[in-house]
C-alpha positions as CSV (number, residue, x, y, z in Angstrom):
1,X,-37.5,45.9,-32.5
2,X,-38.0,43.1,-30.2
3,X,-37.9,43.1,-26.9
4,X,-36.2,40.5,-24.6
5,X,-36.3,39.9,-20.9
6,X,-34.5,37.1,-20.3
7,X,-31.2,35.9,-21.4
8,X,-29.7,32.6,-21.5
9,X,-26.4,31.4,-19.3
10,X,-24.6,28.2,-21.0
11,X,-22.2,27.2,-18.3
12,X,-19.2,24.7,-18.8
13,X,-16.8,24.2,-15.8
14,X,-13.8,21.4,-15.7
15,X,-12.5,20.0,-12.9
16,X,-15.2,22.0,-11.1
17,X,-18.9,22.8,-10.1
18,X,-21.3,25.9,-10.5
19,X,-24.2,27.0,-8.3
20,X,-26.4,27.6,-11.6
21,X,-27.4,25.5,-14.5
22,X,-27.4,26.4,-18.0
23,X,-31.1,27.8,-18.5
24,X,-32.6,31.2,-19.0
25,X,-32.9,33.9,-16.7
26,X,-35.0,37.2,-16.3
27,X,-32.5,40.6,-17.1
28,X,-32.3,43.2,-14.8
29,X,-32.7,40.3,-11.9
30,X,-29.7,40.3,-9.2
31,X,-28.4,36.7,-9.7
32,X,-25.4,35.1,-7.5
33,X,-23.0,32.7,-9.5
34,X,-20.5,30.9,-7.9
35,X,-17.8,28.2,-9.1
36,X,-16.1,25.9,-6.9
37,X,-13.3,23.2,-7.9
38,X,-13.3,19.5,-7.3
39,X,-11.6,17.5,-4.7
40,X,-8.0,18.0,-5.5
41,X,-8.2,20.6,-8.1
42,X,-7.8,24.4,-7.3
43,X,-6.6,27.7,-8.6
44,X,-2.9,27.8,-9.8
45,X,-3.2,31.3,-11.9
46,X,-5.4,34.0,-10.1
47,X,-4.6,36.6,-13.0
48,X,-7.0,35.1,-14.9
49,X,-10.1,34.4,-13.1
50,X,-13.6,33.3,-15.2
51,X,-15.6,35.9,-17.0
52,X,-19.7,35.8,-17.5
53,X,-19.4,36.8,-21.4
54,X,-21.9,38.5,-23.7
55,X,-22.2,36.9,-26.9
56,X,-24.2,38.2,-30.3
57,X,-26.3,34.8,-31.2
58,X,-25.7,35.1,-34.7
59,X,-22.2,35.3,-34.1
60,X,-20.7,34.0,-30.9
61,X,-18.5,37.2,-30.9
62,X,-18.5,38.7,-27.1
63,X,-19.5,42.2,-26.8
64,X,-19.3,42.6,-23.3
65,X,-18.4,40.6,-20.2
66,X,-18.5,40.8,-16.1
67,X,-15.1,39.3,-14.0
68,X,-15.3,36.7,-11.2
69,X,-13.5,37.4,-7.9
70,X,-12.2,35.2,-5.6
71,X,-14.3,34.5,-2.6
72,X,-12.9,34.4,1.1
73,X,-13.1,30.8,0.5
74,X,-10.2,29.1,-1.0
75,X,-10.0,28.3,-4.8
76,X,-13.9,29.5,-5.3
77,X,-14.4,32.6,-7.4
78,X,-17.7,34.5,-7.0
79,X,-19.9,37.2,-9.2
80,X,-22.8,38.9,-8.4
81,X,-24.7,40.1,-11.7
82,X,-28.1,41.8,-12.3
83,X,-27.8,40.8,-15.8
84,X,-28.3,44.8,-17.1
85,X,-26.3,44.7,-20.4
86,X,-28.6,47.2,-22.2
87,X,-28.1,45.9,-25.7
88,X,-29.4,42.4,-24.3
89,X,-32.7,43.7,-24.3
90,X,-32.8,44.6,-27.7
91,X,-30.4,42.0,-29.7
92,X,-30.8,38.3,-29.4
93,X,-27.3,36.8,-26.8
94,X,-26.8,35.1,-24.8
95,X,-24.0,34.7,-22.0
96,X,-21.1,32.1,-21.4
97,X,-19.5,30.9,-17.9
98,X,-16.6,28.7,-18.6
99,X,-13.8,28.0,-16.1
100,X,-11.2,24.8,-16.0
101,X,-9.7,24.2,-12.5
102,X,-5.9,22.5,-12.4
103,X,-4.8,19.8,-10.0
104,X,-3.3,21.7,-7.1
105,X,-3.5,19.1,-4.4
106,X,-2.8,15.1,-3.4
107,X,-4.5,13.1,-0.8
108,X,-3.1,11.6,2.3
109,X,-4.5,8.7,3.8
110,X,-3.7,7.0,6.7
111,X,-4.2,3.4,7.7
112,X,-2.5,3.6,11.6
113,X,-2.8,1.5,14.6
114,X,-1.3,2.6,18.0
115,X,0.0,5.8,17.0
116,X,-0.4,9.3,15.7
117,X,0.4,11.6,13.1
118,X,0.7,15.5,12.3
119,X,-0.9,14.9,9.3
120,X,-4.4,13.6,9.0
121,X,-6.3,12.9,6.3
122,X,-6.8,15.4,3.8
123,X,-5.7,17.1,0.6
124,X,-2.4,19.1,0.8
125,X,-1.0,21.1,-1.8
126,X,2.3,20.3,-3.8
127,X,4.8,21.5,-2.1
128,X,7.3,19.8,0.4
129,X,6.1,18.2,3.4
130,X,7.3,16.1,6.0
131,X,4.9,13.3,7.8
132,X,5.9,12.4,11.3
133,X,4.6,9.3,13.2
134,X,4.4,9.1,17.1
135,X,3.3,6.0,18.8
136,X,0.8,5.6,21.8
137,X,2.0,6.1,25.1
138,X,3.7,3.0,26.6
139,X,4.1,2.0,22.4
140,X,7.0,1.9,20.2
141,X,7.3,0.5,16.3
142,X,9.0,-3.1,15.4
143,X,8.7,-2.3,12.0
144,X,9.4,0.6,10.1
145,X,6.1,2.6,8.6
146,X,5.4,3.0,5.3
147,X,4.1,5.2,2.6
148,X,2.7,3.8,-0.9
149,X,2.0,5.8,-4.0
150,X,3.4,5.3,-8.0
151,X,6.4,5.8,-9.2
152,X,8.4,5.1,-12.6
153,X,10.6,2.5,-12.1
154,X,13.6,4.0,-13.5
155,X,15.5,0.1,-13.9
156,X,13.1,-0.9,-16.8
157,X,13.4,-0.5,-20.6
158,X,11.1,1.7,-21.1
159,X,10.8,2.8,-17.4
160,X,7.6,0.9,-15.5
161,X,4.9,2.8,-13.7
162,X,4.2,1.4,-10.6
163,X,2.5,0.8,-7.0
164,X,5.8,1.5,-4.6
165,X,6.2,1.4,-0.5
166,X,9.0,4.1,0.6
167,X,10.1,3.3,4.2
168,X,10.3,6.3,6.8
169,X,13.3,7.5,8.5
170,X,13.6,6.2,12.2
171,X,13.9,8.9,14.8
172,X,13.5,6.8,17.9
173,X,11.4,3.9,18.5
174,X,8.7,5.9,18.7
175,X,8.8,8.2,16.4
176,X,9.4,8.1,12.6
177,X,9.3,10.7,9.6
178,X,9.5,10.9,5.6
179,X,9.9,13.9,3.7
180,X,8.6,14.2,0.3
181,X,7.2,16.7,-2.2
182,X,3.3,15.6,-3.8
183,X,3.0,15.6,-7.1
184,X,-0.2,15.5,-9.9
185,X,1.2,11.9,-11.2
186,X,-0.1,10.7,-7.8
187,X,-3.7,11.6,-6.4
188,X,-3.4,9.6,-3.6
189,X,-0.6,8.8,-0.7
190,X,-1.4,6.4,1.7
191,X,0.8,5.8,4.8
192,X,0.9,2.5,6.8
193,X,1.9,2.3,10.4
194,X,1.7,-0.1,13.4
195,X,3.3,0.4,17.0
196,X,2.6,-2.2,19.3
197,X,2.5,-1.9,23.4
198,X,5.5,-2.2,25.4
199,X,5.3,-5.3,27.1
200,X,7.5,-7.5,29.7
201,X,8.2,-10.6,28.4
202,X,8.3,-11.9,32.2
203,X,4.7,-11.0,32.9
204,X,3.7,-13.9,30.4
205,X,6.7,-16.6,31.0
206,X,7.7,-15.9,34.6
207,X,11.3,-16.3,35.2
208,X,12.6,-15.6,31.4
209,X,14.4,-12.8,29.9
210,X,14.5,-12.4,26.3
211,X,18.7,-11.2,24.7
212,X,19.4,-9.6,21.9
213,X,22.7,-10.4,21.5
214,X,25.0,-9.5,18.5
215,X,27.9,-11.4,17.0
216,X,30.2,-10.2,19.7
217,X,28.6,-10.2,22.7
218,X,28.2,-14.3,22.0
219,X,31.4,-14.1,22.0
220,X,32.1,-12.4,24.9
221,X,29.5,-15.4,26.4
222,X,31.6,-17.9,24.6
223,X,34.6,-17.0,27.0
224,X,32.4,-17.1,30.3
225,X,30.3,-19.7,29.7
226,X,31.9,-22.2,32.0
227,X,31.3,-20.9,35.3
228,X,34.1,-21.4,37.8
229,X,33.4,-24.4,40.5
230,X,32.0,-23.0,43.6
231,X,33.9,-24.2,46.7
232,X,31.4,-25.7,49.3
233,X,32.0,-25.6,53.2
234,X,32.3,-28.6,55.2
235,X,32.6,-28.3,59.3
236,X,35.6,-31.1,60.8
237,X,35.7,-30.7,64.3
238,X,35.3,-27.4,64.3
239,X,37.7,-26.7,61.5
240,X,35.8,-25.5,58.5
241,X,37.3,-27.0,55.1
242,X,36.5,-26.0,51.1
243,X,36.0,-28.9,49.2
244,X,35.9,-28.3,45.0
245,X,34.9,-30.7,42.5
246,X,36.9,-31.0,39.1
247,X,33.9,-30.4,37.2
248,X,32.9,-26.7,35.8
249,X,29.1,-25.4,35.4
250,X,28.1,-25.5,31.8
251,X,25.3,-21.9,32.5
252,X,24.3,-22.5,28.7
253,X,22.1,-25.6,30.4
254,X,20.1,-22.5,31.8
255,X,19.4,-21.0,28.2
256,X,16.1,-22.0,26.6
257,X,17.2,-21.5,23.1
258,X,19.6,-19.6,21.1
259,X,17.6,-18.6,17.5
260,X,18.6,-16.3,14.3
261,X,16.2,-14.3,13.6
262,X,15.9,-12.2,10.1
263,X,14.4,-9.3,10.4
264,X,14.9,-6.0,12.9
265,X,13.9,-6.6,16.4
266,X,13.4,-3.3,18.8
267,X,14.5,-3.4,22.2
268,X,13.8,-1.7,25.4
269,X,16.4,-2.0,27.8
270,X,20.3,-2.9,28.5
271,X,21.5,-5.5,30.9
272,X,23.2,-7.9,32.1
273,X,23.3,-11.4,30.8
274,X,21.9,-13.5,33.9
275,X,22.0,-17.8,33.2
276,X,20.2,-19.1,36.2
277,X,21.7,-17.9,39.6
278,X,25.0,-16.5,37.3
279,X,25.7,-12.7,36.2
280,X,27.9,-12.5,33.4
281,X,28.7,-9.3,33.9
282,X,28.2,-8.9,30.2
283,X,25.9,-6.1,29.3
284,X,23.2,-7.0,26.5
285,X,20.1,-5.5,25.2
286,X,16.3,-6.8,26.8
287,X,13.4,-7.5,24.2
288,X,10.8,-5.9,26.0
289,X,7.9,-7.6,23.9
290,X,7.4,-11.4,23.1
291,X,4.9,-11.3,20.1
292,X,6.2,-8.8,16.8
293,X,4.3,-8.1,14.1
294,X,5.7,-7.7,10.9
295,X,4.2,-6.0,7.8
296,X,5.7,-6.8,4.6
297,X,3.3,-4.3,2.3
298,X,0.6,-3.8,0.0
299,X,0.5,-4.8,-3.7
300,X,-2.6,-4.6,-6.1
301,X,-2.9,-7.0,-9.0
302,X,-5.5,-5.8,-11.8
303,X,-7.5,-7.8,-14.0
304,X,-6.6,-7.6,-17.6
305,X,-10.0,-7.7,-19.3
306,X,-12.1,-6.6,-16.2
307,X,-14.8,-9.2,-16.5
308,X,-15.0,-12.9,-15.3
309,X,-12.2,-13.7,-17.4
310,X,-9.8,-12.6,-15.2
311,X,-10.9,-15.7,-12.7
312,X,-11.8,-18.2,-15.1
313,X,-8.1,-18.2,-17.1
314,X,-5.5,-17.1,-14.6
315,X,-3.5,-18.6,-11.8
316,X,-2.1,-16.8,-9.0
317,X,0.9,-17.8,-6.7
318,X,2.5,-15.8,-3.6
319,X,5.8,-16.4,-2.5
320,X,6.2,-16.3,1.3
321,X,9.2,-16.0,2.5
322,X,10.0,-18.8,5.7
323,X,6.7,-20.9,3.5
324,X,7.2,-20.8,0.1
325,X,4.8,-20.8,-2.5
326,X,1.0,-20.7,-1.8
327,X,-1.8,-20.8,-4.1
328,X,-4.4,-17.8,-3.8
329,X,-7.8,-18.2,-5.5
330,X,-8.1,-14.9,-8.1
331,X,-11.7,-14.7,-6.9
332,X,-9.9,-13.4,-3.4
333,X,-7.6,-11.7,-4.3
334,X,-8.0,-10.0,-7.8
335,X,-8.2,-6.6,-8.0
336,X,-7.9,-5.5,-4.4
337,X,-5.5,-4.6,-2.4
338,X,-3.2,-7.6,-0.7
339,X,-1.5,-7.3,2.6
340,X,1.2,-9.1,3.9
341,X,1.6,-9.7,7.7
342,X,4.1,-11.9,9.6
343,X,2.8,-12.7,13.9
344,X,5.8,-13.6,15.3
345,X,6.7,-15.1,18.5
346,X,10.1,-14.4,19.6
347,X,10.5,-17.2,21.8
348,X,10.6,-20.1,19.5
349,X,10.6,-18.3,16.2
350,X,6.8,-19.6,15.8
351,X,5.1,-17.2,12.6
352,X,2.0,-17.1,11.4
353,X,1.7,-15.5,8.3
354,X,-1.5,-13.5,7.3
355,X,-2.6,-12.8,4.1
356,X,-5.7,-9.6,3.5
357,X,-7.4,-8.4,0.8
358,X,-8.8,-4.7,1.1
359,X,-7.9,-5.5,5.1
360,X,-9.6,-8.4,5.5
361,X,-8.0,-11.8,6.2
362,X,-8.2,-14.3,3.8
363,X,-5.6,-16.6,4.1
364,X,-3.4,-17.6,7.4
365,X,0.0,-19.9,7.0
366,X,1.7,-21.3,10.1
367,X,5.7,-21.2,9.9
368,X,8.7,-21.0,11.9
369,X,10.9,-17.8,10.5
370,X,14.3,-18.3,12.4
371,X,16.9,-20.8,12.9
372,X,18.1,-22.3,15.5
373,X,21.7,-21.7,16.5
374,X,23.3,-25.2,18.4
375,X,24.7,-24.0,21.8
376,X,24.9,-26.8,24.0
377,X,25.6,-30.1,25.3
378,X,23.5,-32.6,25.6
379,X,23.2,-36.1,28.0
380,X,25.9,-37.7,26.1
381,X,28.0,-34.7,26.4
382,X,28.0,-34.2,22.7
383,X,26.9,-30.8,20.9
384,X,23.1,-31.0,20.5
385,X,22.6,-30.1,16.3
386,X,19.0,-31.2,16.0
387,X,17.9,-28.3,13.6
388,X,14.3,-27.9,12.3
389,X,13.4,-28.9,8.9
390,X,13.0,-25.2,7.6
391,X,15.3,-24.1,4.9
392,X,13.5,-21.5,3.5
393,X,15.6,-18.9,5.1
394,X,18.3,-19.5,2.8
395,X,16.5,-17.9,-0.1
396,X,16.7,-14.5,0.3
397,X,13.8,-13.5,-1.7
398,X,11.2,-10.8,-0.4
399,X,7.7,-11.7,-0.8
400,X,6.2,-11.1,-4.5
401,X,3.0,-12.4,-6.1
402,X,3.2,-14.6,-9.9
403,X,0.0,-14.4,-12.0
404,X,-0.5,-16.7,-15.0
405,X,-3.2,-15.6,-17.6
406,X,-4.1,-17.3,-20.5
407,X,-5.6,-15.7,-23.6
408,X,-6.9,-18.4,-24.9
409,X,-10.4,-18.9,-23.5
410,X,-14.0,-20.9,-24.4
411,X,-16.7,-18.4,-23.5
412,X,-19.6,-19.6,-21.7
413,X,-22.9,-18.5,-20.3
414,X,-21.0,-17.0,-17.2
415,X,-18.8,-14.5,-19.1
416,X,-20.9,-11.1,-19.4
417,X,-20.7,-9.7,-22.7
418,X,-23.1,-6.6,-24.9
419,X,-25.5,-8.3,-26.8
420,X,-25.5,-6.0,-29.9
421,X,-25.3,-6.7,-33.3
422,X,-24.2,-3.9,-36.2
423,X,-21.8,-4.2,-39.3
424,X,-18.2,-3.1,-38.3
425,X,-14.6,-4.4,-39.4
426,X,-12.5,-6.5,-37.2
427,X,-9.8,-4.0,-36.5
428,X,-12.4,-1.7,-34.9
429,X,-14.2,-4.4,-32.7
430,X,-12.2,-5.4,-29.1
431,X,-13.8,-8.0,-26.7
432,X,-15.5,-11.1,-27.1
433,X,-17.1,-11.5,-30.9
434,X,-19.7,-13.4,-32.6
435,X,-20.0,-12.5,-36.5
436,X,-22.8,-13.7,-39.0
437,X,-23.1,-12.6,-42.4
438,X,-18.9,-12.3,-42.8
439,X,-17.2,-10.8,-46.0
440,X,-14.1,-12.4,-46.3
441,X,-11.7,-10.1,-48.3
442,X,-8.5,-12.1,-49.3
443,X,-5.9,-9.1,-49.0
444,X,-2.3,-11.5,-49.7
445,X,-2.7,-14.7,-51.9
446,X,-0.5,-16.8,-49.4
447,X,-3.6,-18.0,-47.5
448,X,-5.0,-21.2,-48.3
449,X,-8.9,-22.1,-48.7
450,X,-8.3,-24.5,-45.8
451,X,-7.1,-21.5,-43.6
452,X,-9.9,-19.2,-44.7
453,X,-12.9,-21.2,-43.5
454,X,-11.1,-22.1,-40.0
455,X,-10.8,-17.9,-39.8
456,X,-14.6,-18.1,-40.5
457,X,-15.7,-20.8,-38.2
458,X,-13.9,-19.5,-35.3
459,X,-15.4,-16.0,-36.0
460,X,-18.9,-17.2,-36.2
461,X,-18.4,-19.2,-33.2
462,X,-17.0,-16.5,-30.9
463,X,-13.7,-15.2,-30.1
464,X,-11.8,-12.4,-27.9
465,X,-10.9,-9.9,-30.3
């Protein structure tokens, strides 16, 4: 009877990672095996943990086997073995390791500037969680922070599985939060945040203040905007007189501009509406920054055929709200991620809208993204209307990105393709084709001779298949 002293291990893990190889090793040797899962994968049953089997070679029936346990360390099951089966050293086996780890986790990423969060990157298993955001001292958010990640979109026939961005809930201006619950249809969440520094609007522009006035408080302004005449004291003889004028003090001639502006501005603090040396009285919240920053989101276009064709044969468009339409070059902006920023100067509605792709900029549009409101009088004593040219405000249309692809396309050196030739059938070939030696098989007896070569020219020319 032969003896053996070794024994062979095959080892087959999924979703995971062993410490030992499949090979051969001595019997009666102590050996240390130890499985451990991939990122995002883990343990979901622990009832069932991996087993190092015996197996009869001739058979593959198990005659024998050894249990993992679960190590201190999470999701990672351990064995130590001296590999002492007695009937492997007289019958030909060998042993079997196989294990397949489930997902169990999702990844958080976070792309923040200025602030915090109680969640940093890292995998986190699926169960309800809620992310909160706190800005930098002396910071606050203009606009509210995002999380992206795919969901159906449950407004399609058949429903549409896409790249979404789910707004947070606003606790204060400086501090957000979003509740959600991961899932295995997403691997990765990433949350996008930017809080910007508190700022006084009078440190840049000396003597002006920055309103926020709603619908009624302009009206309340309306009411008090002529000022009552002052009386002015004139000494006769000792005898001191008030003289008045007829004439009241238009205080709009001390406003800069009055502007509409189309998005959510913060503010800082409340007061009182002062027009050069004149206190309404009438209370109003104080912008306490003069530049805002605006991010409209991330979208990712992919390529259709993955190769050169998707910048050779296709047009891409982006619809900017306050600009219109803007041509982007594919070779930019295909398949990568696109960002969408609005600068913003609250003063005089100045924009500049920035365009990244995978966060870096790539295109930058100047605009003006709010309209100005006529409030006053001018020399003539007439109502000054001059109103900018700028009418893209009254399409309310958020920001989305057209692609036009043909698939028609004359292949050229440039396109990379896999230079191999073997005999095949059309219906099992995909990509760009060259055929030689073609046989033709007429399956309906509607096609004309004419129609038949064409087929066969274009096929031993090239096509896209």
């Amino acid at each position: 009877m032969a003896k053996y002293t070794e024994i062979e291990i095959r080892v087959k893990i999924t979703n995971g990672t062993c410490n030992i190889d499949t090979a051969a090793y001595p019997l009666n040797t102590p050996l240390h095996i130890q499985i451990q899962p991939n990122k995002l994968y883990g343990i979901t049953n622990t009832s069932k943990p991996p087993k190092l089997v015996y197996r009869y070679a001739s058979t593959g029936i198990g005659s024998f086997n050894e249990s993992f346990k679960l190590s201190a360390t999470a999701d990672v099951w351990e064995l130590d073995t001296e590999l002492q089966y007695y009937y492997a050293e007289t019958e030909d086996m060998y042993c079997t390791v196989t294990y397949e780890y489930e997902r169990k986790y999702a990844e958080i990423k976070n792309n923040l500037i200025r602030c915090s969060t109680d969640t940093p990157d890292g995998v986190y298993p699926f169960e309800e969680k809620t992310i909160t955001l706190t800005a930098d001292n002396n910071c606050e958010f203009h606009v509210t922070p995002k999380i992206s990640y795919y969901a159906y979109d449950e407004t399609t026939i058949p429903w549409e599985w896409k790249y979404w961005d789910y707004e947070f809930t606003r606790v204060s201006e400086s501090e957000y939060t979003y509740t959600f619950t991961p899932n295995d249809q997403n691997k990765i969440y990433t949350v996008s945040a930017e809080a910007v520094t508190k700022t006084d609007i009078t440190d840049k522009y000396g003597l002006i203040a920055a309103y926020k006035p709603d619908k009624e408080i302009l009206v309340q302004l309306s009411k008090v905007r002529f000022a009552t005449p002052k009386l002015n004291s004139v000494n006769v003889d000792k005898t001191v007189l008030y003289v008045t004028t007829e004439e009241y003090i238009d205080t709009a001639k001390y406003m800069i501009s009055l502007r509409k502006f189309y998005f959510q501005i913060e503010t800082s603090v409340i007061e009182n509406i002062c027009l050069g040396p004149y206190n309404t009285e009438i209370q109003c919240p104080v912008i306490g920054t003069d530049i805002i920053t605006l991010t409209m989101g991330t979208i990712a276009i992919a390529g259709r055929h993955k190769n050169v064709m998707d910048y050779k044969n296709t047009e891409m468009e982006i619809y900017l709200p306050f600009v219109g339409f803007v041509d982007l070059s594919p070779s930019d902006f295909m398949d990568k991620a696109i960002t969408l920023r609005y600068e913003v100067n609250i003063i005089n509605g100045d924009g500049l809208a920035v365009l990244y792709a995978d966060n870096q900029v790539m295109k930058m549009i100047n605009c003006n993204v709010s309209y100005p409101i006529p409030y006053r009088l001018n020399d003539r004593e007439t109502v000054n209307s001059n109103i900018d040219a700028n009418t893209n405000y009254l399409l309310s249309e958020k920001p989305f990105v057209y692609v036009k692809s043909y698939n028609a396309a004359v292949p050229d050196d440039n396109i990379p393709y896999k230079d191999t030739k073997f005999y095949a059938q059309f219906k099992n070939v995909t990509g760009y084709t060259q055929a030689t030696e073609i046989d033709f098989e007429v399956v309906h007896d509607y096609i004309t001779t004419t129609e038949i070569d064409e087929i066969i020219r274009l096929l031993e020319t090239g096509v896209f298949l």
